[in-house]
C-alpha positions as CSV (number, residue, x, y, z in Angstrom):
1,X,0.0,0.0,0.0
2,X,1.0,3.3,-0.9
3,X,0.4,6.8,1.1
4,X,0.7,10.0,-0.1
5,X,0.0,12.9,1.5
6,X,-0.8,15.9,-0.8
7,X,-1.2,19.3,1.5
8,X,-2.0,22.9,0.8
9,X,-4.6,26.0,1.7
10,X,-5.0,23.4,4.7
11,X,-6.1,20.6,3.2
12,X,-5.1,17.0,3.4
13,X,-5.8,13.7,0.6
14,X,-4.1,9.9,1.5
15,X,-4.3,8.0,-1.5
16,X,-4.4,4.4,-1.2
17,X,-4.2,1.4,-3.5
18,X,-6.0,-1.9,-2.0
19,X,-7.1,-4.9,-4.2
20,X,-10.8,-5.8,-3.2
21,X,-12.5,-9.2,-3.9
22,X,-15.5,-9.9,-5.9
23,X,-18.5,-8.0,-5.1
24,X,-21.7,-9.7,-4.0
25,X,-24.6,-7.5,-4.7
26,X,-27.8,-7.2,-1.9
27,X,-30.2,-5.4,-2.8
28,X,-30.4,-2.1,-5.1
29,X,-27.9,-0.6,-2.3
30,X,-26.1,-3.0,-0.8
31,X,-22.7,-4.3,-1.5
32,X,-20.7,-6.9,0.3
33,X,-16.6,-7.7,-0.1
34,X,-14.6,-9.6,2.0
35,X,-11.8,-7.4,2.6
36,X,-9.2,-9.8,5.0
37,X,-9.2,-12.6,7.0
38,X,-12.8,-12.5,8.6
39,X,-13.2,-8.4,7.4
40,X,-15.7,-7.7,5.5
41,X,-17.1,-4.0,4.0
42,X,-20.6,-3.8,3.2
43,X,-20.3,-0.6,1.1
44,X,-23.0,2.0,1.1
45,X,-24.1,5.3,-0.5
46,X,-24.6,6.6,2.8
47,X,-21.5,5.2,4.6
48,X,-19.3,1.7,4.7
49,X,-20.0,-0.9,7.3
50,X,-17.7,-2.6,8.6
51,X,-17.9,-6.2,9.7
52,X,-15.7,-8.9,11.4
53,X,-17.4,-12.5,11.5
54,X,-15.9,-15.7,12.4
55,X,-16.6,-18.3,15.7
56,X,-17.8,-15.1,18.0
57,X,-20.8,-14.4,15.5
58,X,-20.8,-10.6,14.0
59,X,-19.4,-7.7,15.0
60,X,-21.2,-5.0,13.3
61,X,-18.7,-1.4,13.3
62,X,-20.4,2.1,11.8
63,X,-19.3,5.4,12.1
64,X,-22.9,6.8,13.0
65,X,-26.2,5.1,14.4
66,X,-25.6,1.2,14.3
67,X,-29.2,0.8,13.6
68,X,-29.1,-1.7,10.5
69,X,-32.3,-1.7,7.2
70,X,-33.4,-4.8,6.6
71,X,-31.4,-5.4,3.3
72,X,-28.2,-5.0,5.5
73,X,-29.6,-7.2,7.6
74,X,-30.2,-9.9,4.8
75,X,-27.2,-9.1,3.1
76,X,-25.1,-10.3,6.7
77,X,-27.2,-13.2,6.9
78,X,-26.7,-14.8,3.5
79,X,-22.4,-14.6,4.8
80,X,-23.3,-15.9,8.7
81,X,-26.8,-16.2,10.4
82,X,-25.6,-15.5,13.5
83,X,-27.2,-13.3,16.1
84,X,-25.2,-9.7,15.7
85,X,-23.2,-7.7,17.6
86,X,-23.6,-3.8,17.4
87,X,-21.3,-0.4,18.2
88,X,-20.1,2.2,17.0
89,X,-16.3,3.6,16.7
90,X,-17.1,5.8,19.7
91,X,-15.4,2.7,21.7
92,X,-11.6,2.9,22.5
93,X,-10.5,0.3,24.6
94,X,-8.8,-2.7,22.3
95,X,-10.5,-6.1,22.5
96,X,-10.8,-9.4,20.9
97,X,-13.4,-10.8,18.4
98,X,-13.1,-13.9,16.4
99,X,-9.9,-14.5,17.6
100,X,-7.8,-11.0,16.8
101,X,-6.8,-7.8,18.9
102,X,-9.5,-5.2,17.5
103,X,-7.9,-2.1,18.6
104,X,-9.7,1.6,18.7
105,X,-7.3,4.1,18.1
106,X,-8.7,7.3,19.0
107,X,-8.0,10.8,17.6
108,X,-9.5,13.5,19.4
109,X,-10.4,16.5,17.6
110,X,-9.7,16.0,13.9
111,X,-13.1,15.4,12.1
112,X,-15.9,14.3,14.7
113,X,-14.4,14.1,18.4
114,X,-16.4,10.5,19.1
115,X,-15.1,8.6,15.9
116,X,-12.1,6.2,16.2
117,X,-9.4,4.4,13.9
118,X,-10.4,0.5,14.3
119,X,-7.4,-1.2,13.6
120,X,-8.1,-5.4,13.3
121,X,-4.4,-6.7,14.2
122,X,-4.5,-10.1,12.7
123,X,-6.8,-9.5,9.0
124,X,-4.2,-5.9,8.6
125,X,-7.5,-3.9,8.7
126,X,-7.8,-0.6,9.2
127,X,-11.5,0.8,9.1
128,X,-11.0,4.6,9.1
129,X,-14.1,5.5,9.2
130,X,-14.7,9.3,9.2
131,X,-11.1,10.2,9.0
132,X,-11.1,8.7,5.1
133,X,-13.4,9.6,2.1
134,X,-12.5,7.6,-0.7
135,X,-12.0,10.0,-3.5
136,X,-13.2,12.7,-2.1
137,X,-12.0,15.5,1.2
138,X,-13.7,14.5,4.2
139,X,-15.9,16.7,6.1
140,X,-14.1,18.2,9.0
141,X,-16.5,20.1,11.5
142,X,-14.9,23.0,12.2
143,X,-18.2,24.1,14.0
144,X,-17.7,21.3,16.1
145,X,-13.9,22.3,17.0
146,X,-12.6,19.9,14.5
147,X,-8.9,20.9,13.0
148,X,-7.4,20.7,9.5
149,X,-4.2,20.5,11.7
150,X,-4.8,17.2,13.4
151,X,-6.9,15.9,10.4
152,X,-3.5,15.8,9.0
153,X,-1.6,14.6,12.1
154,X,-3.9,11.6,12.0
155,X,-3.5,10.3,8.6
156,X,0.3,10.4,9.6
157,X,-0.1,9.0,13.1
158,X,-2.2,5.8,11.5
159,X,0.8,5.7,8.7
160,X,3.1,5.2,11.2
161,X,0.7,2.6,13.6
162,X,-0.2,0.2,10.9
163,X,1.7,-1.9,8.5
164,X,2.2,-0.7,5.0
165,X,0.4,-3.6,4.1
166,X,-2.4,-3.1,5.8
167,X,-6.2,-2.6,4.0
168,X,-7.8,0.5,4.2
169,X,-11.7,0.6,4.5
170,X,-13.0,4.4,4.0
171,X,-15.8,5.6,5.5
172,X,-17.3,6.6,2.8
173,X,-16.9,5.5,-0.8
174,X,-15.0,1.8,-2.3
175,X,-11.9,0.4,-1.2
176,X,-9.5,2.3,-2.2
C-alpha cells in the first residue's frame, strides 16, 4: 500500500491502493466484499460498514447510528446467520473478536471528536471510518472544533501505527 499525502490552503488527501475481492450485490444498495481474514465492508451510499465474522458471530462497526435496514440485515445473513453484535467507533479500549486484537485508536479533535481508527491486528484492517473519504475531502467540523491540523496529524499517526500492508476501508466511498 502506498500513502501520499498531498497538503496545501489546509487541506489534506491519502491515497491508497487496496485490491478488493468480488463483489456480492444485496439489494439495489447494498454491496458486500470480503476485505481480509474474517473483514468484511458492506459498502454504502450513505456510509461503509464494517464487519468482522468468524466463531464469535458478527461484530457490526459504523461510524454513526448502528441501527441496521433490513437489506443490511439480509445481506449479513446470507455470509453468517448469527445473532449480531452492534457499536459504533465511539469505543476505545482494544479487544478481541473472532480471535484477533481489535484495537480503537482514537484521535481527538480532527473530524468528529467520538469517531475512532479501528485497527483489526491479525486481518491488517484498518476501518478509518470518518477520517477517510474515498475520493473525495472528508468533512471536518470546524463548527464542532474539528482541526485541519490534526486531520493531517492523524493520517500520519495511523501511517506510522499500521503496517504498509495493511487494508484500508474508507468511511465513505469503495476500497480504495
Amino acid at each position: 500500500m502506498k500513502w501520499i499525502f498531498l497538503t496545501g490552503a489546509g487541506m489534506a488527501c491519502v491515497i491508497v491502493n487496496v485490491s478488493a475481492q468480488p463483489v456480492e450485490r444485496q439489494g439495489s444498495d447494498v454491496m458486500v466484499k470480503p476485505v481480509a481474514g474474517n473483514v468484511y465492508v458492506i459498502e454504502k451510499s450513505k456510509g461503509n460498514i464494517c464487519l468482522t465474522i468468524g466463531d464469535d458471530g458478527v461484530l457490526v462497526i459504523k461510524n454513526q447510528s448502528v441501527i441496521l435496514s433490513k437489506e443490511e440485515k439480509q445481506a449479513i445473513k446470507n455470509i453468517k446467520d448469527a445473532p449480531l453484535q452492534l457499536m459504533d467507533t465511539s469505543k476505545k479500549s482494544p479487544f478481541t473478536f473472532n480471535g484477533e486484537e481489535v484495537r480503537m485508536i482514537n484521535f481527538s479533535g480532527e473530524t468528529y471528536d467520538r469517531y475512532s481508527v479501528v485497527y483489526f491486528t491479525l486481518s491488517k484492517v484498518v476501518y478509518m471510518g470518518h477520517h477517510f473519504f474515498a475520493g473525495m475531502f472528508p468533512r471536518i467540523d470546524v463548527g464542532r472544533g474539528a482541526d485541519v491540523e490534526k486531520y493531517t496529524d492523524t493520517i500520519s499517526a495511523v501511517s506510522e501505527e499500521v503496517p504498509e500492508e495493511a487494508k484500508i476501508i474508507p468511511g465513505y466511498g469503495s476500497l480504495s
